[in-house]
GUNUMAR-694392 format. One record per atom (N, C-alpha, C, O, CB): residue number from 1; z, y, x; residue in one letter; atom name. Coordinates in Angstrom, 3 decimals. Glycine has a CB too. Layout:
<recs>
(rec NUM, (Z, Y, X), 'A', 'CA'),
...
</recs>
This chain:
<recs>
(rec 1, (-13.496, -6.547, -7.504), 'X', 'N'),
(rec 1, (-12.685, -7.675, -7.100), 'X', 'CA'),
(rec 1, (-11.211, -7.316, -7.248), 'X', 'C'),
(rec 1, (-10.813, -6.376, -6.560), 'X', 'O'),
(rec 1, (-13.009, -8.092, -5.653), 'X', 'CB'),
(rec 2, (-10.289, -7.978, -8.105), 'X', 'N'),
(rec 2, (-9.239, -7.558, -8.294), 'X', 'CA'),
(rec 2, (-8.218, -8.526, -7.326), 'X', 'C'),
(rec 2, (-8.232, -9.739, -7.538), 'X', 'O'),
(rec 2, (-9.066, -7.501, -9.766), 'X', 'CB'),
(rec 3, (-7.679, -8.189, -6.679), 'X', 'N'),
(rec 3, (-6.438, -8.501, -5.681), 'X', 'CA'),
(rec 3, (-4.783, -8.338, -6.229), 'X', 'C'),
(rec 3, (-4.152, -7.355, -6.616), 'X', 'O'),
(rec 3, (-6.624, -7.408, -4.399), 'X', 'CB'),
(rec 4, (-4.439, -9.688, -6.075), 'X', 'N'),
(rec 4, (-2.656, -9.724, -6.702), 'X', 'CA'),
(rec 4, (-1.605, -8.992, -5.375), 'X', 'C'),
(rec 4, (-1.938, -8.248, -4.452), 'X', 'O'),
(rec 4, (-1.971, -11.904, -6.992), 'X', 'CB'),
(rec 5, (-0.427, -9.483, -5.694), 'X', 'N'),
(rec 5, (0.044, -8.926, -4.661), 'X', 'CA'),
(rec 5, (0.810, -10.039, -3.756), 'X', 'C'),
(rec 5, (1.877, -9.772, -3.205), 'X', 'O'),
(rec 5, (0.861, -7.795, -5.117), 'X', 'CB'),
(rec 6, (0.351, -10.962, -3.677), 'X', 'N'),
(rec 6, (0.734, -11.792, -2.738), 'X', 'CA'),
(rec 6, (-0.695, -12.388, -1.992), 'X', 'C'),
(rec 6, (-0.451, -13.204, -1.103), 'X', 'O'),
(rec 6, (1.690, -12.889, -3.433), 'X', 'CB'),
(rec 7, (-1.959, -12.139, -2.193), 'X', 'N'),
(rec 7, (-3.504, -11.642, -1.767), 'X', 'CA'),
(rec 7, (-3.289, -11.221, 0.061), 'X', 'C'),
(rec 7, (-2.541, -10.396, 0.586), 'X', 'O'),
(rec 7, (-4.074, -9.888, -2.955), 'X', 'CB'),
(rec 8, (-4.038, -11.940, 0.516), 'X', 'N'),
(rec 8, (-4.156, -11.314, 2.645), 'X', 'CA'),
(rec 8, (-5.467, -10.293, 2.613), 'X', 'C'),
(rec 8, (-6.217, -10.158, 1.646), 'X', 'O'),
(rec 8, (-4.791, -13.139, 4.281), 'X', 'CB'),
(rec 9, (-5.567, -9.654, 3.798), 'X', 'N'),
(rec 9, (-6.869, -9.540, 3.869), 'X', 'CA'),
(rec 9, (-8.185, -10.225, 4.309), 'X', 'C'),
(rec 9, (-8.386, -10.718, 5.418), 'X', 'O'),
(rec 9, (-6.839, -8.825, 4.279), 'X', 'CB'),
(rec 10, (-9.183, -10.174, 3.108), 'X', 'N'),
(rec 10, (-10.339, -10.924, 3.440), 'X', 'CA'),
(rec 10, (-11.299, -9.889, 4.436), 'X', 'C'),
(rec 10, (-12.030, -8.970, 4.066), 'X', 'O'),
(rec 10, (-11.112, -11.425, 1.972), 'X', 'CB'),
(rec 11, (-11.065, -10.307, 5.631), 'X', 'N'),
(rec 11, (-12.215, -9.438, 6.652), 'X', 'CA'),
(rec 11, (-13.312, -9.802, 6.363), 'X', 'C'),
(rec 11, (-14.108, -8.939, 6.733), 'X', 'O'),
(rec 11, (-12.205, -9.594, 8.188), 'X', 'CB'),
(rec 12, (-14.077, -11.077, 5.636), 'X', 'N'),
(rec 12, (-15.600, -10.961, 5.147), 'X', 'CA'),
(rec 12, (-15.390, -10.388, 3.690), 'X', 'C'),
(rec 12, (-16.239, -11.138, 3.205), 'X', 'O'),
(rec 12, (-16.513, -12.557, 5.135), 'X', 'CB'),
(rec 13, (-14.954, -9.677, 2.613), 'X', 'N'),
(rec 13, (-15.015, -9.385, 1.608), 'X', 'CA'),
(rec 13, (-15.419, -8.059, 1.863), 'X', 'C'),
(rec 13, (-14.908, -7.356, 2.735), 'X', 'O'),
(rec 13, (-14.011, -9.690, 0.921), 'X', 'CB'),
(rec 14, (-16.880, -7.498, 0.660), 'X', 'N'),
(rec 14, (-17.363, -6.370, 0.595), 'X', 'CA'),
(rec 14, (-16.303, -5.341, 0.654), 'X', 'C'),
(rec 14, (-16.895, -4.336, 1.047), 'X', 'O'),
(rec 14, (-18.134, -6.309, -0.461), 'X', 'CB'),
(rec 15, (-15.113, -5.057, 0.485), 'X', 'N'),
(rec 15, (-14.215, -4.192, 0.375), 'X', 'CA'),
(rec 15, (-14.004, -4.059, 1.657), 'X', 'C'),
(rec 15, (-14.325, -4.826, 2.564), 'X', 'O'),
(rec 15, (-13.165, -4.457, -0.418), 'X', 'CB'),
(rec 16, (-13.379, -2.927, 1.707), 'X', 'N'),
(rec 16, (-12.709, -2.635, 2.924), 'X', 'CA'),
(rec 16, (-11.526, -2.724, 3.362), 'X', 'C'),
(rec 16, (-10.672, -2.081, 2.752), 'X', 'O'),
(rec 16, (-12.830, -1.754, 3.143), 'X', 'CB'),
(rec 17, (-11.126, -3.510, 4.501), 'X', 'N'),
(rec 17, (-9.441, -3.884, 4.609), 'X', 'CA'),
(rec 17, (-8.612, -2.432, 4.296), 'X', 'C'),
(rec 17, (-7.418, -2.545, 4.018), 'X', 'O'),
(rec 17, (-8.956, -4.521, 6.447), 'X', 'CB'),
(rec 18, (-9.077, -1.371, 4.324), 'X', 'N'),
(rec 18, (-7.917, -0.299, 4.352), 'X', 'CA'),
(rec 18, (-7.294, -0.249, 2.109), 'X', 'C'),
(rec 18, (-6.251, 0.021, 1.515), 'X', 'O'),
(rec 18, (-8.996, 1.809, 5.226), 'X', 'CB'),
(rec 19, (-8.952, -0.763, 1.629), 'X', 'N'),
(rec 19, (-9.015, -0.433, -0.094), 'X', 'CA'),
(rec 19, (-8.463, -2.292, -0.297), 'X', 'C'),
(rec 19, (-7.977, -2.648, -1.371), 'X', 'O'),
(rec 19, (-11.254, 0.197, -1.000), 'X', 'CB'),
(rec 20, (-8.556, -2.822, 0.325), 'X', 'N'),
(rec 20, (-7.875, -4.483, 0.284), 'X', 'CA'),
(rec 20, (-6.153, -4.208, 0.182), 'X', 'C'),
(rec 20, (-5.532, -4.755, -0.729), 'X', 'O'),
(rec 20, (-8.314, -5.576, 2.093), 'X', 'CB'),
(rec 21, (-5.517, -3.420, 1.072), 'X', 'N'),
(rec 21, (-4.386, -3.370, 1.291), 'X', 'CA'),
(rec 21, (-4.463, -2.353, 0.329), 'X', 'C'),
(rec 21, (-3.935, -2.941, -0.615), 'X', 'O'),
(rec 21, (-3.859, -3.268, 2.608), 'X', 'CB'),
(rec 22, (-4.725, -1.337, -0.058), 'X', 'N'),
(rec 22, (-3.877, -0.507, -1.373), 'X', 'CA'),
(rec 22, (-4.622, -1.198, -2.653), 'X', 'C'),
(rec 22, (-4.217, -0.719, -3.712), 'X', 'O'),
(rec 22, (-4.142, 1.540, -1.409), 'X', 'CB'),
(rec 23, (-5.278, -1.868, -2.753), 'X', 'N'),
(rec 23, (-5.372, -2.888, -4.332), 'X', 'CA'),
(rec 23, (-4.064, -3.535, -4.097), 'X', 'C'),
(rec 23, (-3.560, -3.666, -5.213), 'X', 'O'),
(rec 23, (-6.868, -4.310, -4.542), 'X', 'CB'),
(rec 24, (-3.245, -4.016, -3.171), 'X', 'N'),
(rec 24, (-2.231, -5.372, -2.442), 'X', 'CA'),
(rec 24, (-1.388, -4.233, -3.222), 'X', 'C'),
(rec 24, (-0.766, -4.352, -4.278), 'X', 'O'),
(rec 24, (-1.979, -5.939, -0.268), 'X', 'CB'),
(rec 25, (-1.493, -3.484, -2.679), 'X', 'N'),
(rec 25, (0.288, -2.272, -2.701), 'X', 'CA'),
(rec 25, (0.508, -2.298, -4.098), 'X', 'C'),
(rec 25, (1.528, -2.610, -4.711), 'X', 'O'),
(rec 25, (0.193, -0.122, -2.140), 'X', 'CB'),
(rec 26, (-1.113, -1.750, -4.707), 'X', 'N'),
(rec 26, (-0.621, -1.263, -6.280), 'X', 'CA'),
(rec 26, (-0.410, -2.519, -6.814), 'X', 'C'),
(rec 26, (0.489, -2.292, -7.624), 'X', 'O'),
(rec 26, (-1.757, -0.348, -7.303), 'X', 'CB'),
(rec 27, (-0.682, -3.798, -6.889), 'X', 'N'),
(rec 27, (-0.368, -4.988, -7.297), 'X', 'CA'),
(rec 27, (1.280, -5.291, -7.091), 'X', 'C'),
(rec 27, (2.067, -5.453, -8.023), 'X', 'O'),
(rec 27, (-1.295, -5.930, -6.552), 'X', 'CB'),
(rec 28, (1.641, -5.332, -5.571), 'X', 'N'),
(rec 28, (3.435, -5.290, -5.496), 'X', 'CA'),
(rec 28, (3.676, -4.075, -6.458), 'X', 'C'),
(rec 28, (4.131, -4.523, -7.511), 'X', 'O'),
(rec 28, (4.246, -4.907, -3.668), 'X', 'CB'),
(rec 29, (3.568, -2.939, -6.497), 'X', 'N'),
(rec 29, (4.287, -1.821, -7.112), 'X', 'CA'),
(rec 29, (4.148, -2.485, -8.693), 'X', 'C'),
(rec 29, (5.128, -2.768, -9.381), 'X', 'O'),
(rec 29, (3.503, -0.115, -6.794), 'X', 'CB'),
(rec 30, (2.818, -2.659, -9.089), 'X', 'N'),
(rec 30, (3.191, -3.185, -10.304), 'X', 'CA'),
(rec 30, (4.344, -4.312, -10.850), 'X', 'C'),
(rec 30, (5.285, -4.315, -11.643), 'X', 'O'),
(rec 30, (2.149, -3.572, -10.590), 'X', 'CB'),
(rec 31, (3.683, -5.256, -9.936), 'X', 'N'),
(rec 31, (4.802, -6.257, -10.059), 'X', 'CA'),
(rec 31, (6.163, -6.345, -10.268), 'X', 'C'),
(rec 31, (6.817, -7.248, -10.791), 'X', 'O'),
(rec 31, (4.817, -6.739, -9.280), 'X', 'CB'),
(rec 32, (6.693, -4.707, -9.529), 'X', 'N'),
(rec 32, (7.877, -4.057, -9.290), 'X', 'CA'),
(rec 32, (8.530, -4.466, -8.127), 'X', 'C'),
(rec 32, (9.760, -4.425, -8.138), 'X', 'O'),
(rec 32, (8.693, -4.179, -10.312), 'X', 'CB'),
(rec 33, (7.893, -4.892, -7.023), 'X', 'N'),
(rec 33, (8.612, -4.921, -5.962), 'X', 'CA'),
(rec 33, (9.071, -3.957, -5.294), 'X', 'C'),
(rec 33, (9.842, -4.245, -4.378), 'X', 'O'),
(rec 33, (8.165, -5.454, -5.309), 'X', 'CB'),
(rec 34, (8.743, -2.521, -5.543), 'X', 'N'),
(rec 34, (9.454, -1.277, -5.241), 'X', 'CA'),
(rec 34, (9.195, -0.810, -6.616), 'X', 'C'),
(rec 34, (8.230, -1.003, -7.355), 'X', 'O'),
(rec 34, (8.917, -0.299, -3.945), 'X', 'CB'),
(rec 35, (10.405, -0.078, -6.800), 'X', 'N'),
(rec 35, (10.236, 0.950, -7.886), 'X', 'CA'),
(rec 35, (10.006, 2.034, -7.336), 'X', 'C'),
(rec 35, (9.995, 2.367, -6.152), 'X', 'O'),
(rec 35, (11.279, 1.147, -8.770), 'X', 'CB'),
(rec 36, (9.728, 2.843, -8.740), 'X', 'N'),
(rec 36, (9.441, 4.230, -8.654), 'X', 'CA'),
(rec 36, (10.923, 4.974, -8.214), 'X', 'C'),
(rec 36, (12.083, 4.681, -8.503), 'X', 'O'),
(rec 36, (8.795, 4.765, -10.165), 'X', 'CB'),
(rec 37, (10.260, 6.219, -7.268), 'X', 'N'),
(rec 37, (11.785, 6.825, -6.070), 'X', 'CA'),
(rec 37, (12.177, 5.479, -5.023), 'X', 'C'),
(rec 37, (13.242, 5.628, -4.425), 'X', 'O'),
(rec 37, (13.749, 7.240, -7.288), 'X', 'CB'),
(rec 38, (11.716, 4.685, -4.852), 'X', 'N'),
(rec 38, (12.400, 3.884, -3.879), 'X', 'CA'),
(rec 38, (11.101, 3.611, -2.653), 'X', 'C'),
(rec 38, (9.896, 3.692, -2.891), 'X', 'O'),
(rec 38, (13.073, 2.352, -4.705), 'X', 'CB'),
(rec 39, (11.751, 3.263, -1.273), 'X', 'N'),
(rec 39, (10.904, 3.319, -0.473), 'X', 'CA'),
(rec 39, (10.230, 2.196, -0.171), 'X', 'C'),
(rec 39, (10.954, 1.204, -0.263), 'X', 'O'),
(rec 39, (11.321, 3.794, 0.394), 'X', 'CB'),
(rec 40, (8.709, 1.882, 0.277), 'X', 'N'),
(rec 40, (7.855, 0.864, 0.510), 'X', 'CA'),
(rec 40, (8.249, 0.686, 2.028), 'X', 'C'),
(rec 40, (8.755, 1.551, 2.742), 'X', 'O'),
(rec 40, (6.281, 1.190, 0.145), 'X', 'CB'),
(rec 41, (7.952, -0.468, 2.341), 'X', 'N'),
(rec 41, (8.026, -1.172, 3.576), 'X', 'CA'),
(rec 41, (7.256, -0.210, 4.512), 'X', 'C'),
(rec 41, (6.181, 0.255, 4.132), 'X', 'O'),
(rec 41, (7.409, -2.687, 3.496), 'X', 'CB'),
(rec 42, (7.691, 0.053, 5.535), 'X', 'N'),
(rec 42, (7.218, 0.747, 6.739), 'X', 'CA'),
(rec 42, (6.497, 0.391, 7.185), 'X', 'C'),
(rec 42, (6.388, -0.823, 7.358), 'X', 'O'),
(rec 42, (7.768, 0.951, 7.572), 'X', 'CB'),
(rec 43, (5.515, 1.369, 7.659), 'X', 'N'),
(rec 43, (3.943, 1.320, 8.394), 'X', 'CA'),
(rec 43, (4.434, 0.524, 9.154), 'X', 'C'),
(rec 43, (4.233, -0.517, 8.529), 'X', 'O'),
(rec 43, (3.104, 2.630, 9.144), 'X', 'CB'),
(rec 44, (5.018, 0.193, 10.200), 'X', 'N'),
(rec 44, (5.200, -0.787, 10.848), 'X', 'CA'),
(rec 44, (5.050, -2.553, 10.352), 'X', 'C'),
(rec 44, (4.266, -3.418, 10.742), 'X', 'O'),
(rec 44, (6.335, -0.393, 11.211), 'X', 'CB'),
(rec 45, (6.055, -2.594, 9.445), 'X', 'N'),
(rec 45, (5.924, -3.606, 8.552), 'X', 'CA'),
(rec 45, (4.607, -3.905, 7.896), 'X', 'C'),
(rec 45, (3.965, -4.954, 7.933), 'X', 'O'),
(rec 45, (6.794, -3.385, 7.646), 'X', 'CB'),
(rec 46, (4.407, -3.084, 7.455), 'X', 'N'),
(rec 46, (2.842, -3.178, 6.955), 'X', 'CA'),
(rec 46, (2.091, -3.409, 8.133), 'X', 'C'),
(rec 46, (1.052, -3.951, 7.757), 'X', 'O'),
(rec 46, (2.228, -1.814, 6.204), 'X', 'CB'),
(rec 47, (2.078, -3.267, 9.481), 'X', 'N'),
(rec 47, (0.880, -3.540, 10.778), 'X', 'CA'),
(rec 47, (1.123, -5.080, 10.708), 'X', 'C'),
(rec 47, (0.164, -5.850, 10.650), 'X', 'O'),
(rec 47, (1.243, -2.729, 12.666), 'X', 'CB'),
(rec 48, (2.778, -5.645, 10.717), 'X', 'N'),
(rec 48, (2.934, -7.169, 10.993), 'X', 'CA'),
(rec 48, (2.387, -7.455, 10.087), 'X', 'C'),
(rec 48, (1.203, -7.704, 10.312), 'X', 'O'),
(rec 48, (4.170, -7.887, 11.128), 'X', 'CB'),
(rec 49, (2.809, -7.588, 8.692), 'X', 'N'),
(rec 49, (2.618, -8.115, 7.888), 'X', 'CA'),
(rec 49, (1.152, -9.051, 7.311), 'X', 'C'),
(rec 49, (0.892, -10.196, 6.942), 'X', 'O'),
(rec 49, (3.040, -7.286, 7.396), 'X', 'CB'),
(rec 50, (0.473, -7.788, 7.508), 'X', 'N'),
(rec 50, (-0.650, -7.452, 6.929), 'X', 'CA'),
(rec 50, (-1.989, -7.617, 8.185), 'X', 'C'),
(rec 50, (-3.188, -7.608, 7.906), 'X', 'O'),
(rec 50, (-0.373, -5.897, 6.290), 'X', 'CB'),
(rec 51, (-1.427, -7.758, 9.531), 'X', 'N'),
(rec 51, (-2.074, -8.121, 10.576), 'X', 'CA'),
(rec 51, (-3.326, -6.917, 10.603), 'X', 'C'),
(rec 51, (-4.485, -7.332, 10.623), 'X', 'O'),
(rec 51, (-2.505, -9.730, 10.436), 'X', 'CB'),
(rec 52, (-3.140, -5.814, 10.603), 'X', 'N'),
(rec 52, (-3.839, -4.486, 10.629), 'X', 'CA'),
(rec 52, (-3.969, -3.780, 11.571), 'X', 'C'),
(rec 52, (-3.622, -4.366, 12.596), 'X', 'O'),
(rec 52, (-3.449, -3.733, 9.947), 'X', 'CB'),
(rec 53, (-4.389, -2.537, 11.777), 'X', 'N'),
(rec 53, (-4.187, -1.378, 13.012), 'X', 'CA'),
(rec 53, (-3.193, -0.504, 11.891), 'X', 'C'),
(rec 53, (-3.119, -0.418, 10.665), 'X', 'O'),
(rec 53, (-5.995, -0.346, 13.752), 'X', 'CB'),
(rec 54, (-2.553, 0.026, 12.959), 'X', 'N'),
(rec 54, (-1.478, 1.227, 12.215), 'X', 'CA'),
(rec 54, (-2.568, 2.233, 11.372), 'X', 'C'),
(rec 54, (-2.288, 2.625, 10.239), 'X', 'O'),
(rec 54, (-0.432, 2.366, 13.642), 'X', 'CB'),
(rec 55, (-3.394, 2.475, 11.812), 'X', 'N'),
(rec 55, (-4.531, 3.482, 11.651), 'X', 'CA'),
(rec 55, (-5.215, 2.948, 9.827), 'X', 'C'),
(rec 55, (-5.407, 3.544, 8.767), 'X', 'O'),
(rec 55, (-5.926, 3.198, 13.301), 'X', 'CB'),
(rec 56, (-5.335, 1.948, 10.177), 'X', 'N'),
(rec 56, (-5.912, 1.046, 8.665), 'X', 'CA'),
(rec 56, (-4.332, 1.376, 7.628), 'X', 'C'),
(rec 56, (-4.546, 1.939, 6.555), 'X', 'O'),
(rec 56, (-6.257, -1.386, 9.086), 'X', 'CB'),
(rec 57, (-3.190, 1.108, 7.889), 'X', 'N'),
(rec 57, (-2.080, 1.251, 7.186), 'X', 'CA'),
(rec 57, (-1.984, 2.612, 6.781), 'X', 'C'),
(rec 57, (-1.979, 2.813, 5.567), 'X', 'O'),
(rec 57, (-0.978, 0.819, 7.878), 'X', 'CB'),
(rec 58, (-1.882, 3.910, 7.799), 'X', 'N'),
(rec 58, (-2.224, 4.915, 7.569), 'X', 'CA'),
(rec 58, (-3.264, 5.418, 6.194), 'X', 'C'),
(rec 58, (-3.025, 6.121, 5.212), 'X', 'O'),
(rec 58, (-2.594, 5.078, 8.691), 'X', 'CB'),
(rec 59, (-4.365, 4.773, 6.605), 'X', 'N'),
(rec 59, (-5.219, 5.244, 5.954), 'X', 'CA'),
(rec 59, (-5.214, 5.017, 4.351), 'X', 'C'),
(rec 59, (-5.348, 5.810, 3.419), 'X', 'O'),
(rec 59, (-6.233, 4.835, 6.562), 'X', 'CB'),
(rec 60, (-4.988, 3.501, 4.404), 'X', 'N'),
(rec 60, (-4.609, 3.267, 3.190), 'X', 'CA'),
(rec 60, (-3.242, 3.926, 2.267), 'X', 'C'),
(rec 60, (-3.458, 4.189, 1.084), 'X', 'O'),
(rec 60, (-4.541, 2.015, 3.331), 'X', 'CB'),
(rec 61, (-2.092, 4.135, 2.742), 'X', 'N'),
(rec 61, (-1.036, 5.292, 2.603), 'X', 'CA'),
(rec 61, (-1.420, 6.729, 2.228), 'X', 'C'),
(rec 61, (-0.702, 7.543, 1.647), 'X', 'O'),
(rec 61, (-0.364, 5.435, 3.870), 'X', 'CB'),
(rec 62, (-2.805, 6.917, 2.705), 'X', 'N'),
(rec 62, (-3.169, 8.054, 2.387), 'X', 'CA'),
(rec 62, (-3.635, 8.247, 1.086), 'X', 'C'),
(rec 62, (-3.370, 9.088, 0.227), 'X', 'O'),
(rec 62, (-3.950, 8.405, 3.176), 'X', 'CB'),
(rec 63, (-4.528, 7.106, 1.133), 'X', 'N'),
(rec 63, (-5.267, 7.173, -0.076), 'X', 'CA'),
(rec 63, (-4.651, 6.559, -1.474), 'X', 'C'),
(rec 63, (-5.259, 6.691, -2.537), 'X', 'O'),
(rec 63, (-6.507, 6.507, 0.234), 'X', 'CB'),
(rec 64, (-3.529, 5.952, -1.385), 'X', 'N'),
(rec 64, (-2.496, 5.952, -2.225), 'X', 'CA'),
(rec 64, (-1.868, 7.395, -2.781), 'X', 'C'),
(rec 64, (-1.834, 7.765, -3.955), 'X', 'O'),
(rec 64, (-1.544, 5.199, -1.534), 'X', 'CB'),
(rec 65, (-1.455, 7.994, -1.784), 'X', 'N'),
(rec 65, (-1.210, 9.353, -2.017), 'X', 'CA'),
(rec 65, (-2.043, 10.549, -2.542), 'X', 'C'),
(rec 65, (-1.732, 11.386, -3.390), 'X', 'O'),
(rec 65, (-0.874, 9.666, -1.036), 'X', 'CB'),
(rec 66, (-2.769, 10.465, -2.082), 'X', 'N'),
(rec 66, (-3.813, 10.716, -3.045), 'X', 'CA'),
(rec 66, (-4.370, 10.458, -4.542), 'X', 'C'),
(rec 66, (-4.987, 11.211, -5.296), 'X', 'O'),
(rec 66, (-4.469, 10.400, -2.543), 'X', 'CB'),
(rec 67, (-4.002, 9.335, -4.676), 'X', 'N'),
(rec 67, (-4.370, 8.934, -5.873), 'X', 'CA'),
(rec 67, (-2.851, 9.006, -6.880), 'X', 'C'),
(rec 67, (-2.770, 8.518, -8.007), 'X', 'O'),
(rec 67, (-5.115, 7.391, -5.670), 'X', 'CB'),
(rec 68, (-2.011, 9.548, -6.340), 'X', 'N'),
(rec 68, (-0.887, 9.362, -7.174), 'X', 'CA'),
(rec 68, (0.231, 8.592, -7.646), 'X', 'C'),
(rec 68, (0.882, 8.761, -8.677), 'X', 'O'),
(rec 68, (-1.175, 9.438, -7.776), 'X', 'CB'),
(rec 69, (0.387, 7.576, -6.599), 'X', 'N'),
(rec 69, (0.442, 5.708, -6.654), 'X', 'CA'),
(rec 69, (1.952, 6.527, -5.583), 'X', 'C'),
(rec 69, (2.976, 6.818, -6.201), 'X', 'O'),
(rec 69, (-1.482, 4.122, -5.595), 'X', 'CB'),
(rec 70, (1.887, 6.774, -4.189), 'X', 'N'),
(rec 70, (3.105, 7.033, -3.661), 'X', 'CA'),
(rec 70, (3.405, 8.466, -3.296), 'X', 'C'),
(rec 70, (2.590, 9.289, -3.713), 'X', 'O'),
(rec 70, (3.250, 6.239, -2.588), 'X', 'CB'),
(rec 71, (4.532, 8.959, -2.520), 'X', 'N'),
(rec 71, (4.141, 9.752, -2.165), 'X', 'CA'),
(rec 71, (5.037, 9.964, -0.653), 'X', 'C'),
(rec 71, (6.063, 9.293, -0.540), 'X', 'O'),
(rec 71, (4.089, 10.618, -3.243), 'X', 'CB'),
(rec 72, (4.670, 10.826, 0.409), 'X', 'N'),
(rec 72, (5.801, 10.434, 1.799), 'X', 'CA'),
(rec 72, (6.693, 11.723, 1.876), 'X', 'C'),
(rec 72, (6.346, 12.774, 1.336), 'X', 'O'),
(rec 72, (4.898, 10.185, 3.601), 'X', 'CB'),
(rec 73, (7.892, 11.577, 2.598), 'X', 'N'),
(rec 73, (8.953, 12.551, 2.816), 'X', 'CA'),
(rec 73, (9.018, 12.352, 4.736), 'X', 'C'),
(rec 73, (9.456, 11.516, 5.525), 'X', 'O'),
(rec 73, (10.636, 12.033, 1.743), 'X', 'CB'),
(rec 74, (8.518, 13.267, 4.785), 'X', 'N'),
(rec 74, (8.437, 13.317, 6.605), 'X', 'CA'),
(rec 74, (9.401, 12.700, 7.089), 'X', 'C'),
(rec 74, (10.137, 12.471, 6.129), 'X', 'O'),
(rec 74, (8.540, 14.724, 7.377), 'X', 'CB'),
(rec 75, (9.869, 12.270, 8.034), 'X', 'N'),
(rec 75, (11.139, 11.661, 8.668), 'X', 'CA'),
(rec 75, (11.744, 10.557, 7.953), 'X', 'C'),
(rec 75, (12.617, 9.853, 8.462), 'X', 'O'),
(rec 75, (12.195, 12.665, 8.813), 'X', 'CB'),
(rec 76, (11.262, 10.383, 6.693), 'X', 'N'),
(rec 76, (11.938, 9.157, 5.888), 'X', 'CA'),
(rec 76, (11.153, 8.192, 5.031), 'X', 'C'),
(rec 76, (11.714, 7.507, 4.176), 'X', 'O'),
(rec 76, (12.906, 9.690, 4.953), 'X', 'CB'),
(rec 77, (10.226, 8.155, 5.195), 'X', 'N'),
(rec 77, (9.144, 7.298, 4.826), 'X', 'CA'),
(rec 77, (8.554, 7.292, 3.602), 'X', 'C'),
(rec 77, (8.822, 8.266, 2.898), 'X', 'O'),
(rec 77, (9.458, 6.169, 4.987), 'X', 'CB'),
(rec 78, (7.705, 6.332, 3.074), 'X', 'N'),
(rec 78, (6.650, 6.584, 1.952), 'X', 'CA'),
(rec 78, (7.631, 5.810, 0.579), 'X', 'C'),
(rec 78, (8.229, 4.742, 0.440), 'X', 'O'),
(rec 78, (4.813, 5.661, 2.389), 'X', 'CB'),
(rec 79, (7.417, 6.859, -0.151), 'X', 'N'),
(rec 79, (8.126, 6.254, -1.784), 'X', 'CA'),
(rec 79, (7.091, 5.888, -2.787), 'X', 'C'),
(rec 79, (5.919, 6.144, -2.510), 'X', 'O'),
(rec 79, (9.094, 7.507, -2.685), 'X', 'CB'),
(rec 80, (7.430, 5.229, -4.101), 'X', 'N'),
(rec 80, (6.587, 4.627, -5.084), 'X', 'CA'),
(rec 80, (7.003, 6.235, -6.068), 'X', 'C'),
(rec 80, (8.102, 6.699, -6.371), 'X', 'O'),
(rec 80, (7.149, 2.695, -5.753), 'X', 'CB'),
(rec 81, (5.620, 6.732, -6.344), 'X', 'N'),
(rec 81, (6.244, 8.012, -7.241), 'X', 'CA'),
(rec 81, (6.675, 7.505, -8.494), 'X', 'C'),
(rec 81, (6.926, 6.341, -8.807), 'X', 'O'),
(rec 81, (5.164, 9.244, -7.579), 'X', 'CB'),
(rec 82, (6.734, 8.743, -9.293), 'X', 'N'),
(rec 82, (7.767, 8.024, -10.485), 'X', 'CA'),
(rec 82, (6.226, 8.122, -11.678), 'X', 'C'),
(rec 82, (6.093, 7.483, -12.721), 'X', 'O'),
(rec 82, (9.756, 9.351, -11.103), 'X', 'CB'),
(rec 83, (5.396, 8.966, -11.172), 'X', 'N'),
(rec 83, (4.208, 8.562, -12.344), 'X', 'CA'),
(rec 83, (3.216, 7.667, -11.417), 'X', 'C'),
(rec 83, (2.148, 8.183, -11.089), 'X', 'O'),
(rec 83, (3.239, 10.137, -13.125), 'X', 'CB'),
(rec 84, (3.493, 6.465, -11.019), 'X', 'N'),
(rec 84, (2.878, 5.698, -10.327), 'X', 'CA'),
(rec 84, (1.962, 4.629, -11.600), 'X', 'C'),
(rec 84, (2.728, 4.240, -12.482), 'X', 'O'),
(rec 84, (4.024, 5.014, -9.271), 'X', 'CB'),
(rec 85, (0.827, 4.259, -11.727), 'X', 'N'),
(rec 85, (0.150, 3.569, -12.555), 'X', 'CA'),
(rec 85, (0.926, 2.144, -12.820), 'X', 'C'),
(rec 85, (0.574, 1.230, -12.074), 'X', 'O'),
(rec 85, (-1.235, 3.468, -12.008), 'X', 'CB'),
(rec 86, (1.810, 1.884, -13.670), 'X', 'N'),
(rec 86, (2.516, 0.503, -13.546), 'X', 'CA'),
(rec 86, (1.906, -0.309, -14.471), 'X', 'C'),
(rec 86, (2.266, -1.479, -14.598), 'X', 'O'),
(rec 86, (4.049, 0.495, -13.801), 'X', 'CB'),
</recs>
């Protein structure tokens, strides 16, 4: 199921809201709503936004990072890397 980046989360969709919200992310990043080196909206922002648990935002942040898509700087929040899949 492919998700744009203006897409909510579907709580009945086989996916999981945490893999719902990073299909969402890599869709904005593509789109270019953050570039690469620049910072994504704060876990916080992402809880309103996205009507989530911090924990689901987290998680999904993680697994972005993981995959190569962002990456975080302790004390200053999560960036779009520069070999991010665009």
């Amino acid at each position: 199921m492919d998700y744009g980046p203006d897409d909510t989360i579907d709580y009945e969709a086989p996916l999981t809201p945490y893999r719902q919200l990073a299909a969402i992310l890599r869709a904005r990043i593509t789109r270019g709503d953050w570039q690469p080196g620049r910072a994504i909206a704060s876990e916080a922002q992402l809880v309103q936004q996205y009507g989530l648990a911090r924990s689901t935002v987290r998680r999904t942040i993680a697994l972005l990072v993981e995959e190569g898509d962002l990456f975080v700087v302790p004390q200053r929040g999560t960036y779009v890397a520069a070999t991010s899949k665009q």
